[in-house]
C-alpha positions in Angstrom: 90.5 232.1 43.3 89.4 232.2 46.5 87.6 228.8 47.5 83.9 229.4 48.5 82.8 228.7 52.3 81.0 225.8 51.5 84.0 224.3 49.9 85.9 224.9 52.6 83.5 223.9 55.5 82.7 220.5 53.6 86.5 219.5 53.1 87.4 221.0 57.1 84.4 218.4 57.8 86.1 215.4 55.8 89.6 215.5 56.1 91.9 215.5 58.7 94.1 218.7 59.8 97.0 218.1 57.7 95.4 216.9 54.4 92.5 219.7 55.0 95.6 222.5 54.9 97.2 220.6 52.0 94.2 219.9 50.1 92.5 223.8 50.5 95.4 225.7 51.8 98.3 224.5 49.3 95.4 223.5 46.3 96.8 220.3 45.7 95.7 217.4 43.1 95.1 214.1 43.4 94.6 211.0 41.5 92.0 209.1 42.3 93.8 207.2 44.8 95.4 210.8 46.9 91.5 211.4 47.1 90.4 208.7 48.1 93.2 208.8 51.1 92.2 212.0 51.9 88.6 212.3 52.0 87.4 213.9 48.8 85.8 210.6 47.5 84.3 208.3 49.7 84.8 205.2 47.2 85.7 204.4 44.3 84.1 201.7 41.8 85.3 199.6 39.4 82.6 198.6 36.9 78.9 199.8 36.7 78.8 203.3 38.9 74.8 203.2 38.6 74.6 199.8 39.5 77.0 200.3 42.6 75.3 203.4 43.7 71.8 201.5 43.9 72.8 198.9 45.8 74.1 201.5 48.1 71.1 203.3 48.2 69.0 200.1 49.3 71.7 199.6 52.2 71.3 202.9 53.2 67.4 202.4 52.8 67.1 199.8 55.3 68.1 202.5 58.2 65.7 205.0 57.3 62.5 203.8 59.3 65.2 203.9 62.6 65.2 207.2 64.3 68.2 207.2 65.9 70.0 206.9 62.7 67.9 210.3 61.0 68.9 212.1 64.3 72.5 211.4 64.8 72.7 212.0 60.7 71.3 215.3 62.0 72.9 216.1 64.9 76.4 215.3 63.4 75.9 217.5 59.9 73.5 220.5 61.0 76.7 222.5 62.3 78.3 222.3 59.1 75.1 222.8 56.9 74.4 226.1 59.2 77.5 227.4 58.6 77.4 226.8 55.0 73.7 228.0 54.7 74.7 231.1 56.5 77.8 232.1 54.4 76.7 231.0 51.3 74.5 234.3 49.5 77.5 236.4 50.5 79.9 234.0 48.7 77.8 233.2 45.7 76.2 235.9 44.4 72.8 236.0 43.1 70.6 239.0 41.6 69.7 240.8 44.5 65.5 239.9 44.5 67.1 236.2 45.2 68.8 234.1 47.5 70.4 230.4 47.6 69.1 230.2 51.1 65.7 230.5 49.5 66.2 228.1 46.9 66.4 224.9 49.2 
């Protein structure tokens, strides 16, 4: 199977050169611990997942009335999500009168 550009762009995005062509290139596995190490998770908890991910949604919260954190979030992911955005109805197909594009 051939991996979809969006799959490839966000892992090229995350990980670093040689676990990007081991990761995509050679289609490894990992436990839990290999992904975390490589970039594929981001953390890992160990207890209540919905309890974790509120807390960091109200850290993130507190930087969403600065600009300068919205614009550098921006300015650092909008090559990637173009790239992605652009590839993506030829990749995934979807009956011709629609588009993925169209659906965000």
């Amino acid at each position: 199977m051939v991996l979809p550009a969006f799959g490839r762009e966000l892992a090229r995005h995350r990980m670093p050169g040689k676990d990007f062509d081991t990761a995509v290139m050679q289609a490894s596995v990992y436990d839990w611990e290999g992904a975390l190490q490589v970039g594929y998770l981001d953390t890992v908890v160990d207890g209540d997942v919905a309890q974790a991910a509120l807390a960091e949604a109200e850290r993130l919260g507190k930087y969403l009335k600065q600009p300068a954190f919205q614009q550098t979030k921006e300015l650092e992911r909008k090559i990637v999500a173009d790239r992605i955005l652009g590839e993506i109805d030829a990749d995934i197909p979807m009956p011709p009168t629609e588009s993925w594009v169209s659906k965000l």
